[in-house]
C-alpha positions in Angstrom: -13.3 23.5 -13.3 -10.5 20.8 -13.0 -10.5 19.3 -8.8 -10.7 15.8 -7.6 -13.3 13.2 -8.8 -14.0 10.2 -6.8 -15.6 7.9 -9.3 -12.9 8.8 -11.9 -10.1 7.9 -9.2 -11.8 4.5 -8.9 -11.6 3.7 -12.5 -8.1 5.0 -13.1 -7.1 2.9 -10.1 -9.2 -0.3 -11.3 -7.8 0.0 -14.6 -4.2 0.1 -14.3 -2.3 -3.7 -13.1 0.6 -1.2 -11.2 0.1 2.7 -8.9 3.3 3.9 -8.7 3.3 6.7 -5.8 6.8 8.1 -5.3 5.0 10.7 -2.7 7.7 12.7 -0.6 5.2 13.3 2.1 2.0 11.4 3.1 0.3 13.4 5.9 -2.8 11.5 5.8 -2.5 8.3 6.1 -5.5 6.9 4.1 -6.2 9.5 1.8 -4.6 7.8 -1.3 -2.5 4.9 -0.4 -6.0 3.0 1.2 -8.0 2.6 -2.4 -4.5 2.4 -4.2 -3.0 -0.4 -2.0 -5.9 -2.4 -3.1 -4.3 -1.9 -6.7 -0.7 -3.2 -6.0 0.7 -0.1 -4.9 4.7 1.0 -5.8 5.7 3.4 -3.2 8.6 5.6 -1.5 8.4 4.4 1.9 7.1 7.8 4.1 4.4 8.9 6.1 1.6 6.5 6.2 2.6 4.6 2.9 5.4 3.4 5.3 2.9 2.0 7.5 0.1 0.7 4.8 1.9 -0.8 2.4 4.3 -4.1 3.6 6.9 -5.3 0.4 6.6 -8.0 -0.6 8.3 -11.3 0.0 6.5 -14.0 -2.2 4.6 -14.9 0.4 3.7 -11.9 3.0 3.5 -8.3 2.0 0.9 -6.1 0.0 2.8 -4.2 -2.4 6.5 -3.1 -2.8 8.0 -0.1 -0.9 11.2 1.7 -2.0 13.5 3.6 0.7 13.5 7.4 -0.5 17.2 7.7 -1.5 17.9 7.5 -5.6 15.9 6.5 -8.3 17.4 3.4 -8.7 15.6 2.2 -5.5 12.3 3.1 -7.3 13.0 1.3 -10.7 14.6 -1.6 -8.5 11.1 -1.6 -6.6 9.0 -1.5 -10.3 11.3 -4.1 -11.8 10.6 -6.4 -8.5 6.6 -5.5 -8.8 7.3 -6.7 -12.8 9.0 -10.0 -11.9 5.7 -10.3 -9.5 3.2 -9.8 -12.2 5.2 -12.5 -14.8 4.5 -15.2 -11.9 0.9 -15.9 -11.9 1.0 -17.8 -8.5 3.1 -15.3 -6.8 0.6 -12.2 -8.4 -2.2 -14.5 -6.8 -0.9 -13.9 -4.1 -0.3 -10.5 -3.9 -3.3 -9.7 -4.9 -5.3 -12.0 -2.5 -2.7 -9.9 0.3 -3.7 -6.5 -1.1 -7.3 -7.2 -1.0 -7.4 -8.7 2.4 -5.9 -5.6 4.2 -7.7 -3.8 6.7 -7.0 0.0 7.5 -10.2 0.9 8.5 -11.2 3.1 11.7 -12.6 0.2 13.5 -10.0 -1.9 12.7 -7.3 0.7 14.0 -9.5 1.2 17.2 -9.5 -2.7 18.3 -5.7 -2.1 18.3 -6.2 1.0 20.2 -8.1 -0.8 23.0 -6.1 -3.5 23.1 -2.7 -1.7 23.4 -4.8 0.6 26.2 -5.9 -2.5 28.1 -2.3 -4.2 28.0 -1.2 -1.3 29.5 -3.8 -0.9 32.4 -2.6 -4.7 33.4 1.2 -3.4 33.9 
């Protein structure tokens, strides 16, 4: 019976240098974009790929994000991703960006408490 398989997902992910998710919708934040951002995601910006995944500049930025309007916006984002990949110190750098995001619960819930405590000193 065909249905999701966690330890497959891993290798496909690990395997591949690019994960191209043109997703309309994203619900749940988490649910793919969290294992695939650490595998230089391509995405349409929406939902919670919006909010994961930060294009990037050379510098900041852990993946590339395309505004959902035409497909030329998504082969303009996979042609950026492919000059990325040519430049090793640039790829370096994505990479090391990628790797070194945090979208875990506990990290979400310090910025929780610290947004509700900046508000009780108002």
């Amino acid at each position: 019976m065909p249905g999701y398989n966690e330890e497959l997902a891993h290798l496909i992910y690990g395997g591949a240098d690019f994960f191209l998710m043109p997703s309309l919708l994203n619900p749940r934040p988490g649910s793919d974009d969290s294992p695939a951002l650490r595998h230089h995601s391509i995405v349409r910006s929406t939902g919670g790929l919006a909010d994961s995944v930060v294009d990037f500049s050379g510098i900041c930025g852990n993946g590339f994000r395309f505004v959902p309007s035409k497909a030329r916006d998504m082969l303009d984002a996979v042609q950026r991703a492919a000059a990325v990949y040519r430049d090793k110190a640039a790829w370096s750098k994505l990479v090391s960006n990628a790797f070194s995001s945090d979208f875990s619960w506990s990290n979400s819930a310090k910025k929780y408490l610290a947004l509700y405590r900046s508000m009780i000193k108002m």
